[in-house]
C-alpha positions as CSV (number, residue, x, y, z in Angstrom):
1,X,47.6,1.3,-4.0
2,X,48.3,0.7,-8.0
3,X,45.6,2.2,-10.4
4,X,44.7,-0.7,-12.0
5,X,43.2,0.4,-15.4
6,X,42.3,-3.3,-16.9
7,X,40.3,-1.5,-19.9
8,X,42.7,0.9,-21.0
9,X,39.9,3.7,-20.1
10,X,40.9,7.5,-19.8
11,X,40.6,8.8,-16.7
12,X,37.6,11.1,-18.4
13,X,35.4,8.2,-19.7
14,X,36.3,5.9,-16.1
15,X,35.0,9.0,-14.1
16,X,31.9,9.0,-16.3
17,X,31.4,5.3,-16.1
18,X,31.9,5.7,-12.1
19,X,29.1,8.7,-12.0
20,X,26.5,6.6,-14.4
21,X,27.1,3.5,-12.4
22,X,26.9,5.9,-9.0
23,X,23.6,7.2,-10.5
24,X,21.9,4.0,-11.6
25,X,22.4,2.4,-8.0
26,X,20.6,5.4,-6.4
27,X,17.9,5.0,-9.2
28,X,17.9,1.4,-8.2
29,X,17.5,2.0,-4.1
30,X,14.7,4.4,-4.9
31,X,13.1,1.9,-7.1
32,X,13.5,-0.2,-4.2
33,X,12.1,1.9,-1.6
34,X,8.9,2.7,-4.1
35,X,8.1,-0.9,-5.1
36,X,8.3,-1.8,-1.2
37,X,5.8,0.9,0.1
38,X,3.4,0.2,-3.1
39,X,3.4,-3.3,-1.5
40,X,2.7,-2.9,1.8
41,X,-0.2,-0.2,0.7
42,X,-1.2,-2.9,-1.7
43,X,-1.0,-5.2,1.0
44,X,-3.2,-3.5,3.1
45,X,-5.9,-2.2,0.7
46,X,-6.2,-6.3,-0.3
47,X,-6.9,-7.0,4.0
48,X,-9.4,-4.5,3.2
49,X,-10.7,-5.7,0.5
50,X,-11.2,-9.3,2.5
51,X,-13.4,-7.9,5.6
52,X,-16.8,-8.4,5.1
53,X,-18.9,-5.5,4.4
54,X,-20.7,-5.5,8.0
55,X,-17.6,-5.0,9.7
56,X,-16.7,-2.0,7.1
57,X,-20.1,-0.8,8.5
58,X,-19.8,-1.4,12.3
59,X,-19.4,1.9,14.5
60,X,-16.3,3.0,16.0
61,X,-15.0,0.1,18.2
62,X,-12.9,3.5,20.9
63,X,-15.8,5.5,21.9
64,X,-13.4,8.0,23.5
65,X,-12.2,8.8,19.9
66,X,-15.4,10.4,19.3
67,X,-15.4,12.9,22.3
68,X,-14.8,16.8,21.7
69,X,-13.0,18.3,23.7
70,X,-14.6,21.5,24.8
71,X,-12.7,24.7,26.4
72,X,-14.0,25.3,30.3
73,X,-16.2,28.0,30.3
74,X,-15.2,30.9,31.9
75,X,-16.6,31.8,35.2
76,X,-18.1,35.4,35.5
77,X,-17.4,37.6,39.3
C-alpha cells in the first residue's frame, strides 16, 4: 500500500495530527457516554418530579423488604 501524503505533511507533524485527532474522538465518546447517563438521570428525576406527592408518601409497596434478618439463637445443653 502507497503512502499517500496529499498535504505534503512530515511524517512528524502527520503523526501529531493522527494523535490530536486519536485524542479528540476519545474526548468525543466520553462526552457521549456523560451527556447519555445525565439524560437518563435527568430523565428519571423529571418521572419523579411528575408523581404526586401522596404517592412519594405511601409506605413500602414489598413488605418483605422491611424484614431483619435475625441470627438463630443459640441453643444451650
Amino acid at each position: 500500500m502507497k503512502n499517500e501524503n496529499i498535504l505534503d505533511m512530515s511524517e512528524k507533524s502527520r503523526l501529531s495530527a493522527d494523535i490530536t485527532f486519536l485524542m479528540l474522538k476519545g474526548a468525543g465518546y466520553a462526552a457521549a457516554f456523560v451527556l447519555s447517563v445525565w439524560f437518563v438521570i435527568a430523565m428519571i428525576a423529571l418521572i419523579g418530579k411528575a408523581l404526586p406527592e401522596e404517592s412519594k408518601q405511601a409506605p413500602d409497596p414489598t413488605p418483605l423488604s422491611s424484614l431483619v434478618i435475625m441470627a438463630p439463637e443459640a441453643t444451650t445443653a
